[in-house]
C-alpha positions as CSV (number, residue, x, y, z in Angstrom):
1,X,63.2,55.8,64.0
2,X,64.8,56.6,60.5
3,X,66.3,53.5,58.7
4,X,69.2,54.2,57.0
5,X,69.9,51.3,53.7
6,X,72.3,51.3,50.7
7,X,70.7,53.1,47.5
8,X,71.6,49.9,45.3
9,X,72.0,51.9,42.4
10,X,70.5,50.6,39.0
11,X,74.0,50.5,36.6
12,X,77.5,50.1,36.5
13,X,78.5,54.3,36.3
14,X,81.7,52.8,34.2
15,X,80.2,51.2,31.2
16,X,76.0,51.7,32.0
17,X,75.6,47.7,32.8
18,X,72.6,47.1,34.2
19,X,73.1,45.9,37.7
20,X,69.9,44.8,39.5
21,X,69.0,44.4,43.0
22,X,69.8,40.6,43.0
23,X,73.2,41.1,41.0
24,X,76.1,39.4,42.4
25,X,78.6,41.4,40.1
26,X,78.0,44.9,41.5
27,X,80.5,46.7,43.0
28,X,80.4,49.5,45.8
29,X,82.7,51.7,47.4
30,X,81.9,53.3,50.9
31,X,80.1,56.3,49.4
32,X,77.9,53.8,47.2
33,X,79.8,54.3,43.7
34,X,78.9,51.7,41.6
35,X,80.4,49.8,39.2
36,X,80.1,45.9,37.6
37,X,82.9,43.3,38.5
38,X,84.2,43.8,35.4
39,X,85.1,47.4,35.1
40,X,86.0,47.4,39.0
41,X,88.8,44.6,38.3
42,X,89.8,45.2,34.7
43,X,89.5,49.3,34.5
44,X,89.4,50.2,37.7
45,X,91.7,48.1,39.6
46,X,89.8,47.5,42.8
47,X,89.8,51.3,43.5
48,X,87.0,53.8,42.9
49,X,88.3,56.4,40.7
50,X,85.9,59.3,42.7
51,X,87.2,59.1,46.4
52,X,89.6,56.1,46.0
53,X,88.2,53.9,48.3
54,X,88.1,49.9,47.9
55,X,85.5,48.4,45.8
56,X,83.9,45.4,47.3
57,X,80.8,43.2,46.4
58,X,77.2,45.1,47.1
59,X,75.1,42.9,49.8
60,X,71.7,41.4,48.0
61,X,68.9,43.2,49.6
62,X,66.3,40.4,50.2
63,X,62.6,40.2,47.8
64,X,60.9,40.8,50.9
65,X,62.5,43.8,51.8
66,X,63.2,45.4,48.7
67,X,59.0,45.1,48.2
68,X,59.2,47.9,51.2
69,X,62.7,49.3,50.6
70,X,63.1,49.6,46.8
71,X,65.9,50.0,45.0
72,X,66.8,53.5,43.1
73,X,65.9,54.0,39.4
74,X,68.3,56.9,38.7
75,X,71.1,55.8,36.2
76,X,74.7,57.1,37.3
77,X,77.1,57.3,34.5
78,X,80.5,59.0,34.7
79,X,83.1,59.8,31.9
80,X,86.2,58.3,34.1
81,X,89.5,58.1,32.3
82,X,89.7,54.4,32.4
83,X,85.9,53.6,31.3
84,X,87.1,55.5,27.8
């Protein structure tokens, strides 16, 4: 049976914010864009500037389950218009 889980990416790909597992300030669109609360209100306004989509608050994966299903290392940064 494969199991399919979000990547919970590492950083905020606006400004490079570290966003850990735990964080309650990341920021996801459907295709797993990630961003911190800030740049997704202030910058971004709610909307992911790569496919458009809505930006809504990234589930916490729990300790247990990250032990077996960790979260990804690779840093995502992009030079969007409105993280100049």
């Amino acid at each position: 049976m494969l199991t399919a889980m979000l990547a919970l990416r590492p950083n905020c790909e606006c400004c490079d914010r570290d966003l850990p597992p735990d964080s309650r300030e990341a920021r996801i669109c459907t295709f797993e864009c990630t961003f911190c609360a800030d740049c997704a209100e202030s910058r971004l306004g709610g909307a992911c500037p790569n496919c458009g989509g809505e930006l809504v608050r990234r589930p916490i994966r729990p300790a247990a389950a990250l032990a077996r299903f960790p979260a990804q290392v690779e840093r995502v940064l992009k030079a969007h218009a409105a993280c100049a």
